[in-house]
NUBAFI-526618 format. One record per residue: x, y, z of N, C-alpha, C in turn. Coordinates in steps of 0.02 Angstrom, whole numbers, plus 50000, padded with zeros to 5 digits. Atoms other than C-alpha are relative to their C-alpha. Example, Ala and Ser with C-alpha at 12.3 -4.5 7.8 and 13.67 -1.06 7.14 Angstrom:
! residues 2
   n.x   n.y   n.z  ca.x  ca.y  ca.z   c.x   c.y   c.z
 50045 49941 50000 50615 49775 50390 50045 50060 50000
 49958 49941 49997 50684 49947 50357 49961 50055 50037
END
This chain:
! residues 124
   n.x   n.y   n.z  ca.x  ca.y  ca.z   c.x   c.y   c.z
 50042 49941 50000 50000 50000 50000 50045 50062 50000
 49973 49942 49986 50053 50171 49949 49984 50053 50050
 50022 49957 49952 50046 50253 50124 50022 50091 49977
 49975 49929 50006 50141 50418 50064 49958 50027 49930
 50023 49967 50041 50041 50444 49905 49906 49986 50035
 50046 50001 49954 49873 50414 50021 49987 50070 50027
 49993 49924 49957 49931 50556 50148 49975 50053 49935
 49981 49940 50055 49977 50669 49984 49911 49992 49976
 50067 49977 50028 49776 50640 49927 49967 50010 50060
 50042 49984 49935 49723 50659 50099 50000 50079 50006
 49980 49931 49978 49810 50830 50118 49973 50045 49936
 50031 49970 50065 49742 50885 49935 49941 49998 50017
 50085 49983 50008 49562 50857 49953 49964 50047 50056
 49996 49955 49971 49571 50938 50120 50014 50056 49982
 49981 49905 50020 49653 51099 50039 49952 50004 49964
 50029 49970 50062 49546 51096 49907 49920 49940 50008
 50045 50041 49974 49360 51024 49969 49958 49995 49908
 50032 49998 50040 49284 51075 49803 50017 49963 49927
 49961 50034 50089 49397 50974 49669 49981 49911 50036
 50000 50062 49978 49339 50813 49789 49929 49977 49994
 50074 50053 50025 49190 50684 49736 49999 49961 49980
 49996 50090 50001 49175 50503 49787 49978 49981 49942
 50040 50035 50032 49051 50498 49670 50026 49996 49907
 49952 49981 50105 49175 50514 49491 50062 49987 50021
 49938 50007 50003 49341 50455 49470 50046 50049 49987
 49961 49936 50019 49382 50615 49364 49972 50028 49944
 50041 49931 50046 49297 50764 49261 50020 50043 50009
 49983 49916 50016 49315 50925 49214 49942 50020 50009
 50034 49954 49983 49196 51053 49270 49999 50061 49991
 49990 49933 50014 49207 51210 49207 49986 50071 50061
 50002 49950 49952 49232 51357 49314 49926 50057 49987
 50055 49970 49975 49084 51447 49255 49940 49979 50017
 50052 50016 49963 48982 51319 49316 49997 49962 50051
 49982 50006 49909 49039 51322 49507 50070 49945 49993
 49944 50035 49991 49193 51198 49461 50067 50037 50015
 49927 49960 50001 49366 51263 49509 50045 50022 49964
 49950 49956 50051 49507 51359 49437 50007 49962 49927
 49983 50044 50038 49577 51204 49324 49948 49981 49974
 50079 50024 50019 49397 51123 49307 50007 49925 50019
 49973 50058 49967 49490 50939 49391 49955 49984 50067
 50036 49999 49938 49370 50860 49504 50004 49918 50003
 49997 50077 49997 49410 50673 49564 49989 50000 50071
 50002 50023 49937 49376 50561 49701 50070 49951 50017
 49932 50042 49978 49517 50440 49799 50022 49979 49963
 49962 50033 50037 49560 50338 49672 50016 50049 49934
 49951 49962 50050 49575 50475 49543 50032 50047 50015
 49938 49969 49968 49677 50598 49654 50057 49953 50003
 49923 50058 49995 49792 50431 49679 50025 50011 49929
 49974 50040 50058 49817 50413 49500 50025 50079 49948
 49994 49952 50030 49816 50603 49443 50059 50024 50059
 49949 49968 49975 49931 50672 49583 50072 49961 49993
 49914 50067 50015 50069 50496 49554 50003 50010 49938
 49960 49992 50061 50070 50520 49370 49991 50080 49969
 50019 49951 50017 49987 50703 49342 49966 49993 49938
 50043 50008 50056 49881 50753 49210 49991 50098 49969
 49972 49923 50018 49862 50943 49114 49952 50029 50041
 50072 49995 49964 49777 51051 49228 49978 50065 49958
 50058 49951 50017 49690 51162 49117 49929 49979 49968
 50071 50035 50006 49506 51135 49084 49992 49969 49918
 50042 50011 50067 49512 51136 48890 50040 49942 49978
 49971 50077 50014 49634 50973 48891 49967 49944 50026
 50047 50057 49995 49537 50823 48885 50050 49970 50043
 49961 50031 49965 49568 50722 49036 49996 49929 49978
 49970 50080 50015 49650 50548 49030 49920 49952 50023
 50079 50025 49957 49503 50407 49088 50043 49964 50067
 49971 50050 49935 49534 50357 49276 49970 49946 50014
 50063 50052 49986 49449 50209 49335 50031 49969 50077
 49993 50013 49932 49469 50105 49497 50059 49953 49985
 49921 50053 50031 49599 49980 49397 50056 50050 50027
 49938 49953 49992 49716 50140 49383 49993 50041 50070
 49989 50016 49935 49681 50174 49553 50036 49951 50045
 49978 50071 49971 49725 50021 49625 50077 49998 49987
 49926 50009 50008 49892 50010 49533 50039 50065 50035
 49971 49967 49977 49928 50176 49593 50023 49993 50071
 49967 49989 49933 49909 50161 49771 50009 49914 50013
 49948 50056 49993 49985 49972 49752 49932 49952 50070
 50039 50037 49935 49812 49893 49864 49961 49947 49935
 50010 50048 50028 49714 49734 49807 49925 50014 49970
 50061 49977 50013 49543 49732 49729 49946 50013 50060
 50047 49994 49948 49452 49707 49884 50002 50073 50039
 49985 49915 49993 49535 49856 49961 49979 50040 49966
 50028 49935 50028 49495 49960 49833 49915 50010 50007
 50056 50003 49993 49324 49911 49860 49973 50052 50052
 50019 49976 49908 49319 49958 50060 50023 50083 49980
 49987 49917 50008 49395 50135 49988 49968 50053 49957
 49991 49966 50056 49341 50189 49821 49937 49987 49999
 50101 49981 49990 49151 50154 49875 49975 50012 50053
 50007 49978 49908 49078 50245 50025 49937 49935 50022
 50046 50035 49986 48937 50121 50033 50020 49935 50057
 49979 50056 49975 49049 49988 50119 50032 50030 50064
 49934 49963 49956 49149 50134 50220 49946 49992 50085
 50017 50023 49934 49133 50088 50419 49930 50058 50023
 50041 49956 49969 48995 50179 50507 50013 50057 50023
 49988 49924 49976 49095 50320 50581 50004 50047 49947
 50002 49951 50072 49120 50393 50402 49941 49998 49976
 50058 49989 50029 48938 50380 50356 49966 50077 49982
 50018 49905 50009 48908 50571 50374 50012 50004 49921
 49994 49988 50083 48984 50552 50198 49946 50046 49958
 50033 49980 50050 48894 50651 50065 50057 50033 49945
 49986 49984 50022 48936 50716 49923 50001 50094 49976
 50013 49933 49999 48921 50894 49930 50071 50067 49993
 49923 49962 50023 49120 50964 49894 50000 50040 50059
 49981 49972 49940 49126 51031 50069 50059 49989 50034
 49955 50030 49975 49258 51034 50186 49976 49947 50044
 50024 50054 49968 49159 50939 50304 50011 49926 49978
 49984 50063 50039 49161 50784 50169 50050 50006 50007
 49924 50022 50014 49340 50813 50141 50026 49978 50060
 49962 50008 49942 49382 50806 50309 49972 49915 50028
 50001 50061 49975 49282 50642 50354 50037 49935 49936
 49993 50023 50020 49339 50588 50182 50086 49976 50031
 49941 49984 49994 49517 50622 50242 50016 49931 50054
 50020 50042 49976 49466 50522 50410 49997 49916 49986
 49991 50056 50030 49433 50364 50316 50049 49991 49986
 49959 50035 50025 49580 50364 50226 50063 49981 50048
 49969 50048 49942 49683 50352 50400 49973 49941 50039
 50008 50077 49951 49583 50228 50478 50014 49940 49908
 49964 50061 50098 49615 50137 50289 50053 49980 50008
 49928 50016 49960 49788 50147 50349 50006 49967 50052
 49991 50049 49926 49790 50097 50519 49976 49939 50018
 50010 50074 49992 49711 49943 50492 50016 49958 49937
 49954 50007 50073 49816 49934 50320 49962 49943 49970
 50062 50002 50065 49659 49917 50215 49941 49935 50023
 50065 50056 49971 49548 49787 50311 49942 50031 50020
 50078 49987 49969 49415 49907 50379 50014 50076 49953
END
């Protein structure tokens, strides 16, 4: 398991609550319709796979396709794992607050999950 490229999407979606959403691997959003500067909006597995290999960040370059495969290889965990991470539906009960709403609130319980993901190095 890539614990140090983990942290590094933990500490991104936290800075930036509004480029984060479980619910997409990775899109563009255009800034004039509420998306951010770049228009880059992924969830865990496509922050893993866009911040380890990068991708262009301006809106009018078509992004690469992420999926939960290129997840997985990024942060080096097994399919099942990616399961318990890269879908909130399975995520333990204390992270249930989940929504999707690009808040910091989400980011922060999303953030949450991804240390207890760690500390029980990907079983719960």
């Amino acid at each position: 398991m890539n614990v140090k490229l983990l942290r590094k999407v933990a500490k991104f979606i936290l800075a930036k609550p509004k480029r984060f959403d479980m619910a997409n691997f990775g899109y563009r959003l255009p800034k004039k319709n509420g998306g951010p500067e770049c228009g880059t909006v992924a969830c865990i597995a496509g922050w893993a796979v866009i911040l380890s290999q990068g991708i262009p960040q301006r809106a009018d370059v078509p992004m690469p396709s992420i999926g939960r495969l290129e997840g997985m290889v990024a942060l080096g965990i097994s399919d099942e794992q990616a399961q318990r991470l890269f879908y909130t539906e399975p995520w333990p009960k204390q992270f249930a607050e989940y929504d999707r709403d690009q808040t910091l609130k989400a980011a922060r319980i999303a953030v949450k999950r991804i240390e207890h993901f760690i500390r029980t190095k990907g079983k719960e």
